[in-house]
C-alpha positions as CSV (number, residue, x, y, z in Angstrom):
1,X,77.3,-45.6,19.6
2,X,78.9,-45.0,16.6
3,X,81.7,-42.0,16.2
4,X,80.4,-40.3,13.7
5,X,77.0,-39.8,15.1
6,X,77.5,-36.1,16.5
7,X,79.0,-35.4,13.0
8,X,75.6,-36.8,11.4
9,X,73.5,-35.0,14.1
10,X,75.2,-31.7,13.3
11,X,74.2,-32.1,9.5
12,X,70.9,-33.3,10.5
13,X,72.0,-36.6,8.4
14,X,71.1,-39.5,11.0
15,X,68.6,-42.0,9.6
16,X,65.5,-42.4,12.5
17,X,67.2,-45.4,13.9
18,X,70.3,-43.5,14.9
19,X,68.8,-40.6,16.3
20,X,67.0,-43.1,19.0
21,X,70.2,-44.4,19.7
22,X,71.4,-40.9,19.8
23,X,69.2,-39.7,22.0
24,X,69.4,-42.5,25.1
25,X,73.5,-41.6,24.7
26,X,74.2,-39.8,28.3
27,X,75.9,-36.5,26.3
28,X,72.9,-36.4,24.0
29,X,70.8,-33.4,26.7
30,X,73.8,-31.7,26.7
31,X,74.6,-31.3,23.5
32,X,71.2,-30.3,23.0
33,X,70.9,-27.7,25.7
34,X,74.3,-26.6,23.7
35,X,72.4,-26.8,20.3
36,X,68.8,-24.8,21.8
37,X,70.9,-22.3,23.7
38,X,72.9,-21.6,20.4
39,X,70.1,-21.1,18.5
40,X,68.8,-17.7,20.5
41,X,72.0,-16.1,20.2
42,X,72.8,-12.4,19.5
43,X,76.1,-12.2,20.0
44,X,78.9,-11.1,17.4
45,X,79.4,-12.6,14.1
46,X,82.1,-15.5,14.1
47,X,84.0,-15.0,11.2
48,X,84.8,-18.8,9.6
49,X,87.0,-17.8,6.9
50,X,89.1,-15.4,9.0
51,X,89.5,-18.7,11.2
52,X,90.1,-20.7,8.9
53,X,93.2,-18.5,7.6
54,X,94.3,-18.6,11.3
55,X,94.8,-22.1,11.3
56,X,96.0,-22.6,7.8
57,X,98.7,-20.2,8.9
58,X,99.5,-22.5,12.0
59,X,99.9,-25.2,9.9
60,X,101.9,-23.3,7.8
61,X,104.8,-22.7,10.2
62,X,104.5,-25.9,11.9
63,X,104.3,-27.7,9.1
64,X,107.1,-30.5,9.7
65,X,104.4,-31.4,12.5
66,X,101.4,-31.7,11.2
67,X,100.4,-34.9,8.8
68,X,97.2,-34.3,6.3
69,X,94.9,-37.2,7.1
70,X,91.9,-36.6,4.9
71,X,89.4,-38.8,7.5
72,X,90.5,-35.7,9.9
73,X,89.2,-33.1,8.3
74,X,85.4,-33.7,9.0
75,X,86.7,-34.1,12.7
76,X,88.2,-30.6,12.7
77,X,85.1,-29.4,11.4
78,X,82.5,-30.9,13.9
79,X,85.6,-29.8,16.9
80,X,85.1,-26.0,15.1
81,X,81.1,-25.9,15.6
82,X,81.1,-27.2,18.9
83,X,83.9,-24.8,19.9
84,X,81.4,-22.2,19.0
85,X,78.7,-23.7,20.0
86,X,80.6,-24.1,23.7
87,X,81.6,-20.3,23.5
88,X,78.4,-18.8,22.2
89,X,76.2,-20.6,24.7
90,X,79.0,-19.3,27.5
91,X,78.2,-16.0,26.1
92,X,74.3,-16.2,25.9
93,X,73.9,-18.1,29.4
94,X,76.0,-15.3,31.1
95,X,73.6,-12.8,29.6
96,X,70.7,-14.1,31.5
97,X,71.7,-14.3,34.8
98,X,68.1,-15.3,36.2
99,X,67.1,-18.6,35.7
100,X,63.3,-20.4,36.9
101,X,62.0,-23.9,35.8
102,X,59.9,-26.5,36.6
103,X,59.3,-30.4,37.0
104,X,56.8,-32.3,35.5
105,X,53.5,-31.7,38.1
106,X,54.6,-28.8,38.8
107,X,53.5,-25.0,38.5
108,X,55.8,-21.6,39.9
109,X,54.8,-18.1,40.1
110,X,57.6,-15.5,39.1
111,X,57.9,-11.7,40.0
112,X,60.1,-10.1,37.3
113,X,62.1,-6.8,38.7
114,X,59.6,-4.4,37.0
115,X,56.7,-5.7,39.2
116,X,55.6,-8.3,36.3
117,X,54.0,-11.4,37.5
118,X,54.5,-14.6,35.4
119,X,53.1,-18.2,36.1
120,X,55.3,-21.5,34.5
121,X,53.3,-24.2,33.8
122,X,54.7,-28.0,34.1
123,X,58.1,-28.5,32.7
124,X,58.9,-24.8,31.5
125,X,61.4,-22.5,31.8
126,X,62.2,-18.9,32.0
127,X,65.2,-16.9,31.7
128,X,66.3,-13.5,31.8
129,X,68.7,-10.1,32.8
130,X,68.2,-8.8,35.4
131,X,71.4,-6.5,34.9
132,X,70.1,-5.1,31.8
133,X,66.1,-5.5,32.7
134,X,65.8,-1.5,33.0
135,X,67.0,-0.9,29.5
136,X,65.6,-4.2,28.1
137,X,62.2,-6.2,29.2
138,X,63.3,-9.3,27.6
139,X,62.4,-12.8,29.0
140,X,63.6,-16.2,26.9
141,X,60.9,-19.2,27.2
142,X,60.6,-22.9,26.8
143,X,57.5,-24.6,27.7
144,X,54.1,-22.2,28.8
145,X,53.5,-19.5,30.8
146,X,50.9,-16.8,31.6
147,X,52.3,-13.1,31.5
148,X,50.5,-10.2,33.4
149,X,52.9,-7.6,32.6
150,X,53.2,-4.2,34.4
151,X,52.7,-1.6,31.9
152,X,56.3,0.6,31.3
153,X,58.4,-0.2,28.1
154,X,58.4,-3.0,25.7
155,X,58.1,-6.5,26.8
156,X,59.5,-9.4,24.6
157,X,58.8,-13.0,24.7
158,X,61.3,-14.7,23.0
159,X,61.0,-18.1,21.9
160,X,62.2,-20.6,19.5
161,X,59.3,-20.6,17.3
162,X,58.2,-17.2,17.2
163,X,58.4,-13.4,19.2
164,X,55.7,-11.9,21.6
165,X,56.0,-8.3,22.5
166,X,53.8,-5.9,24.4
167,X,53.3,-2.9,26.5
168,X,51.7,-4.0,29.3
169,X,48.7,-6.7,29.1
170,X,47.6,-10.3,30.0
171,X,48.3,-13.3,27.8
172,X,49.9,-16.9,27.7
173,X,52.5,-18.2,25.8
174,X,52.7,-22.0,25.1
175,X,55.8,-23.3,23.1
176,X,56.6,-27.2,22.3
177,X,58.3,-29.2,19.8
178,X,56.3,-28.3,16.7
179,X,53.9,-26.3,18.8
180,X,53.2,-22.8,19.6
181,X,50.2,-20.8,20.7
182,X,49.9,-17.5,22.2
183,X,46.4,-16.0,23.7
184,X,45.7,-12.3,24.4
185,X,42.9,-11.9,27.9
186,X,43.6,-7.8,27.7
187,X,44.9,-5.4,26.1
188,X,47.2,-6.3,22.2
189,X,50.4,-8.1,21.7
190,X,52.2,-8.8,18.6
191,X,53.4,-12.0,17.6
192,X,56.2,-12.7,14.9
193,X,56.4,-16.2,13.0
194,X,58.9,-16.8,10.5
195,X,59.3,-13.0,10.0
196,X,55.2,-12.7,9.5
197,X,53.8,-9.9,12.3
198,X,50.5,-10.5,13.9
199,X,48.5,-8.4,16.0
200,X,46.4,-9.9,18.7
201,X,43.7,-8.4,20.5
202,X,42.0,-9.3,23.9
203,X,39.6,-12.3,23.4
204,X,41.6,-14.1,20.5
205,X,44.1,-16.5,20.1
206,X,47.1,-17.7,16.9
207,X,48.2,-20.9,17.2
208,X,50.7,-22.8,14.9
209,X,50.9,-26.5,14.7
210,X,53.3,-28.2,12.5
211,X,53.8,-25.1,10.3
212,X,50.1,-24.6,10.3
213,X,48.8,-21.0,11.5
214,X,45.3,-20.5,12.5
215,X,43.3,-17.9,14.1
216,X,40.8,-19.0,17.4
217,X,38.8,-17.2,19.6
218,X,39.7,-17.1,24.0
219,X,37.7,-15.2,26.5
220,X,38.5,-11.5,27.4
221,X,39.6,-11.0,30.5
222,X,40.1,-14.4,31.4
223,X,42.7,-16.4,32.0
224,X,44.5,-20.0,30.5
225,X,42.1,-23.1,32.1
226,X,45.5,-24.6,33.6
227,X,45.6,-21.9,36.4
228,X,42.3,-23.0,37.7
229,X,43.7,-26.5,37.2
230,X,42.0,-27.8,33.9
231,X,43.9,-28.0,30.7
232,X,42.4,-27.7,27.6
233,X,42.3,-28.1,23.7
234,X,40.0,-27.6,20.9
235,X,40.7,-29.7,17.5
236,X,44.5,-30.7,18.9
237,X,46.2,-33.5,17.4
238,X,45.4,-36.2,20.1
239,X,49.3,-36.9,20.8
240,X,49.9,-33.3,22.1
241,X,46.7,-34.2,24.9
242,X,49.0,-37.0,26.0
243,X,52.3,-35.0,26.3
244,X,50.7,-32.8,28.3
245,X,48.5,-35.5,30.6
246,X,52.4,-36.7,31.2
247,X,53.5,-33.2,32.2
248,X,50.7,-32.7,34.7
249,X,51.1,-35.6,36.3
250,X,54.3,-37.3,35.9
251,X,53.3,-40.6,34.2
252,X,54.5,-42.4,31.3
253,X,52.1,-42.7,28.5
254,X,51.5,-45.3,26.1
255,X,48.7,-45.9,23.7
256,X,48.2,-49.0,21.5
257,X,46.3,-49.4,18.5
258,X,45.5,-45.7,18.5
259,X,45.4,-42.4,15.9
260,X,47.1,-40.2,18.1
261,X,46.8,-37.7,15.1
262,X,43.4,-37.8,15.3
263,X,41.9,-34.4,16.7
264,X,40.8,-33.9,20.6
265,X,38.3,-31.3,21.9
266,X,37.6,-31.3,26.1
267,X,39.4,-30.8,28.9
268,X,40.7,-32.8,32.0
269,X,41.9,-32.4,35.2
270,X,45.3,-31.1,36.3
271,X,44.3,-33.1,40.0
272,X,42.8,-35.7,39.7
273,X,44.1,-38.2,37.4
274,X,41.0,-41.3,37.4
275,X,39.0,-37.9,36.5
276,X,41.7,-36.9,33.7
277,X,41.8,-40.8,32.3
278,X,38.0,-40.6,32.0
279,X,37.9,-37.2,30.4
280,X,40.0,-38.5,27.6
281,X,39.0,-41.7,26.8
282,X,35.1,-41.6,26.9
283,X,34.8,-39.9,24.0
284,X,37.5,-41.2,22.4
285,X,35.6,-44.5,23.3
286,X,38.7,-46.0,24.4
287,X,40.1,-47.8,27.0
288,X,42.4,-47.1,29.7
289,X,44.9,-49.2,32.1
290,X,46.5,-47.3,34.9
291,X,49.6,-49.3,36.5
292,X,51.7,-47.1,39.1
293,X,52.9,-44.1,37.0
294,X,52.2,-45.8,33.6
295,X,48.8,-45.8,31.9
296,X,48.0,-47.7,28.3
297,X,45.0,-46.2,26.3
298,X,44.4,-49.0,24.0
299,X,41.4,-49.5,21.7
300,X,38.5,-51.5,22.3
301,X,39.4,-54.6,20.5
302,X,43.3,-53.9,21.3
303,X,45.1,-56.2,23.9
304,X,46.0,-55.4,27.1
């Protein structure tokens, strides 16, 4: 890998072929868990110029020992960020001092200190204070999970994609790469996307895909299908049915001569998989192969 990738990466400047070599690099997670973690922080304003003068200063009076190699200055610049980086995310992960997640296949229930319940969903996590949990009902999310919050002061959702808060009500909260959906089964909650407030009654459902927002309809009272071990999707691009079909169960999926933008409506099983395979590719009128813990959906006239 080339030196100047995490520079690149940084400045979002890597071409598609370097990222995939990027991302199979064995500090690629962690400087992405550095990168995610960053990106929720509230904690005080670094001030660059103020640094900056601090090390021009430094420079100044050991001058006779320092040598001005041009190359070096993008260095010192990617070493600055991931300083802050480093001591913001020390910051923010010491502010939630409660921590759940969970594997592909795999679902947890959660009681929060107030009496809340919250289920995760396969590979999610949850994170909050429970220090500061009396003064602040604030939970940090990655992945899905269904909220059945006990009523008291505001709860807050926080994700990278948008904000849930309530009072005290039922809903779920799904949130993926380029995904995020949030469905209200009692009560209202308010959801915030890039700055825009919503309000959601019970029985309805906002769900942004790609930058996309639209409005749906969900069943009041109810609950997400995944709890009763079904997941679900109406007029979902076709590649998001597969990320979650390897969540549920573990597998690697591959499709071959597919539109895996093209949009999926039905539901499959979350335990059974020859069920799930069937539920997706019979009307699709595809075909499937299932070979350990890989399965190819190819098309009809596609090879094997």
């Amino acid at each position: 890998m080339q030196n100047n990738y995490l520079a690149k990466w940084l400045n979002d400047e890597l071409t598609d072929a370097e990222l995939a070599e990027f991302k199979k690099s064995e500090a690629y997670e962690t400087y992405q868990k550095i990168k995610e973690s960053a990106s929720q922080l509230e904690s005080p304003e670094f001030d660059v110029d103020k640094a900056w003068e601090s090390i021009e200063q430094y420079k100044t009076k050991e001058e006779t020992k320092v040598f001005i190699l041009s190359p070096f200055k993008k260095f010192l610049r990617v070493a600055a960020v991931i300083a802050v980086l480093l001591a913001g995310s020390f910051f923010y992960l010491n502010t939630l001092n409660e921590s759940f997640t969970t594997d592909y296949a795999e679902n947890k229930s959660i009681t929060l200190p107030d009496a809340s319940e919250v289920i995760l969903n396969a590979e999610s996590e949850l994170a909050f204070s429970e220090k500061k949990w009396d003064k602040n009902r604030n939970v940090n999310l990655k992945g899905e999970a269904y909220f059945k919050v006990a009523k008291g002061k505001k709860f807050t959702v926080k994700t990278t994609q948008g904000l849930v808060t309530v009072l005290g009500t039922q809903f779920n909260v799904e949130t993926r790469k380029n995904y995020f959906e949030v469905t209200c089964f009692e009560g209202l909650v308010s959801v915030t996307i890039n700055g825009k407030e919503t309000k959601l009654p019970a029985g309805n459902s906002i769900l942004t895909i790609d930058g996309n927002t639209t409005m749906m309809k969900a069943t009041v009272n109810g609950v997400p299908s995944w709890l009763s071990k079904e997941s679900s999707f109406k007029s979902i691009p076709l590649h998001y049915v597969m990320d979650e079909l390897e969540r549920q169960y573990n597998i690697e999926v591959v499709t071959e001569g597919i539109d895996t933008a093209q949009l999926f409506t039905g539901t499959f099983s979350n335990d059974n998989l020859e069920l799930a395979l069937k539920s997706i590719s019979v009307p699709l009128q595809i075909k499937f192969n299932l070979d350990g813990d890989k399965v190819l959906f190819y098309a009809e006239k596609a090879p094997k």
